[in-house]
C-alpha positions in Angstrom: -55.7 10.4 -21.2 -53.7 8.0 -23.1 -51.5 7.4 -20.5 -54.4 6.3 -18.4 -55.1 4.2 -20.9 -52.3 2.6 -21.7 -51.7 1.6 -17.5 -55.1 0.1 -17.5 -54.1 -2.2 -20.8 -51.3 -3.7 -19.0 -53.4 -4.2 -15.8 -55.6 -6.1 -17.8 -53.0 -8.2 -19.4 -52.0 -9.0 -15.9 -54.8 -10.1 -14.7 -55.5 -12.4 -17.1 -53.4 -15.0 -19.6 -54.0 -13.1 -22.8 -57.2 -10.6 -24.2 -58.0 -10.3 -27.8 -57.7 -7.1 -29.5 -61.8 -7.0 -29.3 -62.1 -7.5 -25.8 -59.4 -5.3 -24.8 -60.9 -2.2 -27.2 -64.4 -3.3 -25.5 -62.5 -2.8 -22.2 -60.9 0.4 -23.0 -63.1 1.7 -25.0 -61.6 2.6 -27.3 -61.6 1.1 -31.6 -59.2 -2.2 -32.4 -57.0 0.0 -33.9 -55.8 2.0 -30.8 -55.1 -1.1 -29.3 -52.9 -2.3 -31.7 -51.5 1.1 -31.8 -51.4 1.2 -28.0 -49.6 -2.1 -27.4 -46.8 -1.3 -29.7 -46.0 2.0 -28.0 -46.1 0.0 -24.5 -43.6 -2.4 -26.1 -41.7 0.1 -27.4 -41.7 1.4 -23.7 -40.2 -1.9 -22.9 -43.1 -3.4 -21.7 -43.1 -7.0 -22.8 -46.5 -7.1 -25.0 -46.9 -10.2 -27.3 -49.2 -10.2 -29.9 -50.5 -14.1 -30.6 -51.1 -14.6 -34.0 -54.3 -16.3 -35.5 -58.2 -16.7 -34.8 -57.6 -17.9 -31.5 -55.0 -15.3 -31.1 -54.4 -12.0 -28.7 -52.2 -9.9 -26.7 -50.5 -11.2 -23.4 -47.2 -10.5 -21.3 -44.3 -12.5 -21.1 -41.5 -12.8 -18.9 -43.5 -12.8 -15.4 -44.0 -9.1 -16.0 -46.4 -8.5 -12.9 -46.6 -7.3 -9.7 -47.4 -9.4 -6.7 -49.4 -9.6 -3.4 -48.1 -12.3 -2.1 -49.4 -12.2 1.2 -53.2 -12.6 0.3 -54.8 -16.1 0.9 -57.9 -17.0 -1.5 -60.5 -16.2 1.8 -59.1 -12.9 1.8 -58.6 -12.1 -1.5 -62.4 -13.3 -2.3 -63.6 -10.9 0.5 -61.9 -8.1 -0.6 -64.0 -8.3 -4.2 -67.6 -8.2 -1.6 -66.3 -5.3 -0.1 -68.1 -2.7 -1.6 -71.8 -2.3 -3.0 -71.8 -1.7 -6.9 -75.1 0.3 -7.0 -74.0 2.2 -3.8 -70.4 3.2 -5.4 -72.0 4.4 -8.5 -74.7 6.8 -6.2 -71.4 8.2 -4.5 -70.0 9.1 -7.8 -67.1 6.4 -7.0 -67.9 3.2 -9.5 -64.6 4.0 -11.4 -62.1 4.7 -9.0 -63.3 1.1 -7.4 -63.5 -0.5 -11.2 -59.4 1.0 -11.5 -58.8 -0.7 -8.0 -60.4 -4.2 -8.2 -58.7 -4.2 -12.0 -55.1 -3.3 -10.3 -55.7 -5.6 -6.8 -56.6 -8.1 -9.6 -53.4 -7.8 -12.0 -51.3 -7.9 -8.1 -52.6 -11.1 -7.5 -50.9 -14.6 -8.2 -51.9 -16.7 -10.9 -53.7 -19.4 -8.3 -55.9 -16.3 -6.9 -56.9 -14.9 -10.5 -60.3 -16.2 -9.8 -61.3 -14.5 -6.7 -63.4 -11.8 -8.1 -65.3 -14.1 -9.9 -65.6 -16.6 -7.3 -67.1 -13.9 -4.9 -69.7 -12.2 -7.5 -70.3 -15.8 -8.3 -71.4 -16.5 -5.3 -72.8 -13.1 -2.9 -74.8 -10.3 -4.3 -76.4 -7.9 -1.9 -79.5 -5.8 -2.5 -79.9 -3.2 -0.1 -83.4 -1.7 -0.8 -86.5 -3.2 0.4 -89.1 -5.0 -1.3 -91.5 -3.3 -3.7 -89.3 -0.2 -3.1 -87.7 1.5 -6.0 -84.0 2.9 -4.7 -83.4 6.4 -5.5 -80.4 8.4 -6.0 -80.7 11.5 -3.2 -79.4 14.3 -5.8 -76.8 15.7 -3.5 -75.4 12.5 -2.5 -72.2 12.6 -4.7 -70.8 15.8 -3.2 -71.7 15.1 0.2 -69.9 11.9 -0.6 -67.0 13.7 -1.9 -66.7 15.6 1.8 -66.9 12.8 3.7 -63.7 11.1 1.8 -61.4 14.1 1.7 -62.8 15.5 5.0 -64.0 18.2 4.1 -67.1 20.5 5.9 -70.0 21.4 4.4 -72.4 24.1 4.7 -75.7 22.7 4.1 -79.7 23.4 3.8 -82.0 21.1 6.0 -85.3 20.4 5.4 -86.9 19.5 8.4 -91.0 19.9 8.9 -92.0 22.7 6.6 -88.9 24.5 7.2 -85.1 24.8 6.1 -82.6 25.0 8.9 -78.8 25.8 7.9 -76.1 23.8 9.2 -72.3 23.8 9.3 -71.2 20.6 9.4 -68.3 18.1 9.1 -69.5 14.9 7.4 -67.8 11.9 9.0 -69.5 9.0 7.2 -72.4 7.9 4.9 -74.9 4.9 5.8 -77.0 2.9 3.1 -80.0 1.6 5.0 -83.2 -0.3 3.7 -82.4 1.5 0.6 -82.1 5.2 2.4 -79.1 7.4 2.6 -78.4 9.2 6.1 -75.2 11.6 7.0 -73.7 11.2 9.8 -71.6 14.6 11.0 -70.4 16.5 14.1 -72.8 19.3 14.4 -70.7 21.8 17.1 -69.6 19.7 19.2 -72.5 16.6 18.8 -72.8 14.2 16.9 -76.2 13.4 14.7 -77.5 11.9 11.9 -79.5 13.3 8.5 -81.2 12.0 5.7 -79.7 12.8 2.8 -82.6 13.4 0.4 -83.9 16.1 2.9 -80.5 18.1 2.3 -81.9 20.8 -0.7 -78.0 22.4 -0.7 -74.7 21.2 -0.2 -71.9 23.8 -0.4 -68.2 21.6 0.3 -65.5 23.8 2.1 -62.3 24.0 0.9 -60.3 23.3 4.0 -60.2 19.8 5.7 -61.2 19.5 9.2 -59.6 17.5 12.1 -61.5 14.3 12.3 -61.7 12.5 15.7 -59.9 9.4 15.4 -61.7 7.4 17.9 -65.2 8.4 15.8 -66.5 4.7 15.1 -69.0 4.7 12.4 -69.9 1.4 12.8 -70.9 1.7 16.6 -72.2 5.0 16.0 -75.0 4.1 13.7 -76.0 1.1 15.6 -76.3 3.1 18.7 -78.0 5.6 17.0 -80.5 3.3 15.0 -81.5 1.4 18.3 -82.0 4.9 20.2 -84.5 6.3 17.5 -86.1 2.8 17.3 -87.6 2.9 20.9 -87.5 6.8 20.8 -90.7 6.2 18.3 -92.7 3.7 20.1 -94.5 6.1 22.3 -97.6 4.1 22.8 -99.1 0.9 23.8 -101.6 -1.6 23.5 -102.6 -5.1 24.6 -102.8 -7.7 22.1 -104.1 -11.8 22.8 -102.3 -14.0 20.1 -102.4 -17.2 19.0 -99.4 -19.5 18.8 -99.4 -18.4 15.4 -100.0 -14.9 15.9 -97.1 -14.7 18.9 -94.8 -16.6 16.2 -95.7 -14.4 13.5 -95.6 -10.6 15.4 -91.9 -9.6 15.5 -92.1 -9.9 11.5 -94.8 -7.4 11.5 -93.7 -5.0 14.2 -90.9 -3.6 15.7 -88.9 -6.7 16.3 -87.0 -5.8 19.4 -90.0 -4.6 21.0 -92.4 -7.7 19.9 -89.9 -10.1 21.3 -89.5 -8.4 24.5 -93.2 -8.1 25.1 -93.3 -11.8 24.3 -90.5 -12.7 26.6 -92.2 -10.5 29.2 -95.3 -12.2 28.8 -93.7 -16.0 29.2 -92.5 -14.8 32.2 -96.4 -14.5 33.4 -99.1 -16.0 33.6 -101.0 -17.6 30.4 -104.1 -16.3 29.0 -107.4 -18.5 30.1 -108.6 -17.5 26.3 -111.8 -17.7 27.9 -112.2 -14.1 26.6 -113.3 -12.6 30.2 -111.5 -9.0 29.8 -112.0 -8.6 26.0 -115.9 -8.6 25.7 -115.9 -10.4 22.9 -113.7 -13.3 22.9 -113.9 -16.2 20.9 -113.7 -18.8 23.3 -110.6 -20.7 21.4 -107.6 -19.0 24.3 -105.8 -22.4 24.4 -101.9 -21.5 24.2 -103.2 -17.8 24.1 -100.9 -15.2 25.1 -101.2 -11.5 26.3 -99.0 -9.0 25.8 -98.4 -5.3 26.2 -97.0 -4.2 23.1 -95.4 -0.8 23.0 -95.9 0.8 19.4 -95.4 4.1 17.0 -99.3 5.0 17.2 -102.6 3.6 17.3 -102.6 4.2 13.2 -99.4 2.8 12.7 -100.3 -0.3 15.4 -103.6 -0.7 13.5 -102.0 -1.3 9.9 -99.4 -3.7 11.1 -101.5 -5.8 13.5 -104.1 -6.4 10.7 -102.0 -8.7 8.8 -102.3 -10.8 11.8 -105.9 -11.3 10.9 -108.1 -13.3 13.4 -104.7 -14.8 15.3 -104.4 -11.2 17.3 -107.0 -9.9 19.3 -106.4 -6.1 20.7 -107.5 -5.7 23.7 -107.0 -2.4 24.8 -106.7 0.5 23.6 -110.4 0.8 23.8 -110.6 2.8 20.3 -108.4 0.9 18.9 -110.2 -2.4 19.8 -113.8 -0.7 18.0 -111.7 -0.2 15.1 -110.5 -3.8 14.6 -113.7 -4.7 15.2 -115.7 -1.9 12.5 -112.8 -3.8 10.4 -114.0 -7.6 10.9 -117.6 -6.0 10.3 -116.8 -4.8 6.9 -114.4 -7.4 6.2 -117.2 -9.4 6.6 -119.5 -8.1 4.7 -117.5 -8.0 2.0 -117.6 -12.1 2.1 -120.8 -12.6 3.1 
């Protein structure tokens, strides 16, 4: 434990031109005393710790006793302080192994590229969860985190429906999404992708498995996350929009589908907006559009399409049109 301790006091005192005895106990953790305790015994060791006498005094190495990266450039160095997500390293149980690193890259560095982490935090913060959404902490997320870094499989319970499945599985990486934490692990001989917080047991093996080396985490996820976004649109329906409302719909819906509906629809020809076809158009159809706008479900259609208000007119499905329009009924009797 000391010894711990006594490495990351001479990081610090790398990393930056002197500390006080208060900021280093703060750092450590640990009461003024120690300190003063601990930098004698390192300079005893022969490490060259001077204690600066005074107020404005504190402890600080001489003789250029550092180690150096001197191939880093200040864009690099900078990036290398964004390159991990506080909140998400402390989820995977790994906010102090990535605290010791950043303090030792930092202590590496030259004197001119001291800065960099606080240049970066300075400037980029990233917060991963939606709006109005409070991020939560899947419970088994720290071991499953654990197997993924030392390659280890897991045998694991599944809840999926109203029932548990078990699985053996080797985890290959972990993806922070909108807030939500999905596994992705070779199942057999597939490959597929599980929320974390539906995982009610995690049991890691004590044997590593043979990880494929051309396994792209990156690529995988993105192919995966484009296949299950069109695998869910299994409906459709035909909406009239306004400029406004065409503007406005890939913010509202699925955004790859919105904009190629839209893109289809240029290709064609423009609505008359004389309302022939609806049954009960407004008359107002100039710069109108029609699309065909494939969607999750008539429910899920319904509550996205609403906040489009009186720039989106559905024309078809038919049930789906009468409840719009039971909708504007109420809406406006609510305002009369």
């Amino acid at each position: 434990m000391r010894a711990a301790r006594l490495i990351k006091m001479v990081l610090l005192l790398q990393s930056r031109p002197s500390m006080t005895a208060a900021a280093l106990a703060a750092e450590l953790e640990v009461s003024e005393r120690t300190v003063t305790r601990d930098a004698l015994a390192l300079s005893e060791a022969g490490v060259p710790v001077y204690a600066d006498r005074g107020r404005a005094g504190g402890y600080r190495l001489v003789g250029g006793y550092r180690t150096r990266l001197t191939g880093l450039e200040r864009g690099e160095a900078e990036a290398l302080f964004l390159s991990g997500l506080p909140g998400a390293l402390r989820d995977m149980g790994l906010a102090d192994a990535a605290s010791s690193a950043r303090l030792k890259v930092s202590a590496a560095l030259l004197p001119s590229l001291r800065d960099a982490p606080a240049s970066a935090a300075r400037r980029f913060h990233l917060d991963a969860p939606g709006w109005y959404q409070e991020p939560e902490t899947p419970e088994l997320l720290a071991p499953l985190a654990e197997a993924v870094w030392d390659d280890l499989p897991v045998r694991a319970r599944y809840r999926r429906g109203d029932t548990e499945v078990e699985r053996e599985l080797a985890p290959y990486g972990l993806v922070l999404k909108a807030g939500v934490w999905y596994l992705c692990a070779r199942s057999g001989s597939s490959f597929r992708t599980y929320r974390v917080d539906r995982f009610t047991a995690v049991a890691v093996g004590g044997e590593r498995f043979v990880r494929e080396e051309d396994f792209d985490l990156s690529a995988f996820w993105e192919e995966r996350a484009a296949e299950f976004a069109r695998s869910i649109l299994r409906a459709e329906v035909v909406v009239r929009l306004t400029e406004a409302g065409a503007r406005r719909l890939p913010y509202v819906t699925d955004r790859a589908a919105a904009e190629e509906a839209l893109a289809a629809a240029a290709d064609g020809e423009r609505d008359s907006g004389s309302g022939s076809g609806s049954g009960d158009g407004d008359g107002d159809g100039d710069g109108r559009v029609t699309v065909r706008l494939p969607v999750e479900s008539e429910e899920v259609a319904f509550s996205q399409l609403f906040g489009l208000g009186p720039e989106a007119e559905v024309l078809a499905p038919a049930s789906l049109r009468e409840r719009f329009a039971e909708a504007a009924r109420r809406t406006a009797a609510r305002y009369r």
